[in-house]
C-alpha positions as CSV (number, residue, x, y, z in Angstrom):
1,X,-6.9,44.7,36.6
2,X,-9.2,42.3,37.3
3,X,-8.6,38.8,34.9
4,X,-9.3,35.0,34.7
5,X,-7.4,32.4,32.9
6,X,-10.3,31.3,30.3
7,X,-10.8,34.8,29.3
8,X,-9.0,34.8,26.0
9,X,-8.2,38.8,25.6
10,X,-6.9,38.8,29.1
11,X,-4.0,36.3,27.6
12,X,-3.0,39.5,25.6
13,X,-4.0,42.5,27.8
14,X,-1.7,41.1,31.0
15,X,1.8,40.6,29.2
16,X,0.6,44.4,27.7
17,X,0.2,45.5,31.3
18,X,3.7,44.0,32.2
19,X,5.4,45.9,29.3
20,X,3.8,48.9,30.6
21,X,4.9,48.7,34.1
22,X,8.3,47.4,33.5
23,X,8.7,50.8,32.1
24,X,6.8,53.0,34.2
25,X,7.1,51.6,37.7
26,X,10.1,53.9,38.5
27,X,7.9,56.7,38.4
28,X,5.3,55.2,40.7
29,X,3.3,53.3,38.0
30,X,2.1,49.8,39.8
31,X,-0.6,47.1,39.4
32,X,-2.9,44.9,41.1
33,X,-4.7,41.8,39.3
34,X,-7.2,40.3,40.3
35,X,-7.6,36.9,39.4
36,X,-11.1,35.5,39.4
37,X,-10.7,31.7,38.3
38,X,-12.7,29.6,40.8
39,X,-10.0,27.3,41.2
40,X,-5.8,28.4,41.6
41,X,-4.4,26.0,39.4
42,X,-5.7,27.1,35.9
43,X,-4.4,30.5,36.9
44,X,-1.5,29.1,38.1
45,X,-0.4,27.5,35.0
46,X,-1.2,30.9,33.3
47,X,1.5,32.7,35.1
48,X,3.8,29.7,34.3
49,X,3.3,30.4,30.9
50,X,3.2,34.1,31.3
51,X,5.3,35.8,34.5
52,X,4.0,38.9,35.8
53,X,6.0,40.6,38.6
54,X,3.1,42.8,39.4
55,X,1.4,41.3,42.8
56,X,-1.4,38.8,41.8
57,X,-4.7,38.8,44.4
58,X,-7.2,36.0,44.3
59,X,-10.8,36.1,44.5
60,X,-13.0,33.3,43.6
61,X,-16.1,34.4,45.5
62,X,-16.2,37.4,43.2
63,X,-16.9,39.9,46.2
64,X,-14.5,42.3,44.7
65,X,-15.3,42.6,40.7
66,X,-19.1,43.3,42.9
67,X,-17.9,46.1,44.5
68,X,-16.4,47.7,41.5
69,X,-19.1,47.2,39.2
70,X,-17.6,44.5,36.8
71,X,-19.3,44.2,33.8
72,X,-16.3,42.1,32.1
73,X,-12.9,40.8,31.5
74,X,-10.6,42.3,31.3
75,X,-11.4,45.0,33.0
76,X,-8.4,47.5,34.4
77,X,-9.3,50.5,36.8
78,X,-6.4,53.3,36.1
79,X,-6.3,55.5,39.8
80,X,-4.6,58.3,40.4
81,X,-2.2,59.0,43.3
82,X,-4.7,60.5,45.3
83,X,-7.1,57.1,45.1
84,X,-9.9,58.2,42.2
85,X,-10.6,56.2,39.4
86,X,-9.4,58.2,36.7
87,X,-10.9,55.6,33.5
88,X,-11.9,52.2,33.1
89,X,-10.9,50.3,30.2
90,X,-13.5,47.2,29.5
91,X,-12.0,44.0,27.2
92,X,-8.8,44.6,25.3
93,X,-8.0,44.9,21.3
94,X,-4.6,45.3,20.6
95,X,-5.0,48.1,18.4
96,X,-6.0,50.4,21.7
97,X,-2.4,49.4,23.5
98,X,-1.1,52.5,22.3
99,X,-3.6,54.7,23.9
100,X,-3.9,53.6,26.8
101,X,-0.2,53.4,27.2
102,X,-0.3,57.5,26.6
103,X,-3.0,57.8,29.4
104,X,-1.0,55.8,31.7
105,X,2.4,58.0,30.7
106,X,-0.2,61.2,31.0
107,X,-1.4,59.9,34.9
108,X,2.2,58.7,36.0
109,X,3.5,62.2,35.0
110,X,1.0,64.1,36.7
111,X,2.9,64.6,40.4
């Protein structure tokens, strides 16, 4: 999931995320964020606010969101077990949560 502090849907897409994995990291669901904020302390004070126990990665320079092909924030890459992208889910309305919880359940079920 790649994320920054200003980005206002990313406020409600990340404690989303959490929910989801707090739930479905026993059967191998995990996440990465990737936090593009030039500076660490806005973000910073954004996980004060807002915990995650997912493992936050840092990358001002933007080299990684290049790689990918970001196009905007939020943006989450669900990957399968064996590596592949399976979707991409650009931005976040609330009113999609529930699907893209079922794709996630769908993915972390497949063994």
């Amino acid at each position: 999931d790649f994320w920054a502090s200003w980005c206002g849907p990313c406020r409600k897409s990340l404690p989303f995320i959490e929910g989801v994995r707090a739930d479905l990291k026993d059967q191998g669901f995990e996440v990465l964020a990737v936090n593009l904020d030039e500076e660490t302390a806005p973000a910073y004070d954004f996980l004060q606010q807002h915990p995650l126990s997912f493992p936050i990665l840092h990358d001002p320079s933007g080299d990684t969101p290049d790689s990918f092909g970001l196009r905007g924030m939020p943006t989450s890459y669900l990957i399968d077990r064996d590596g592949n992208i399976h979707s991409v889910h650009e931005g976040f309305r609330t009113a999609d949560a529930e699907k893209i919880r079922a794709e996630i359940t769908a993915l972390v079920s497949k063994k």
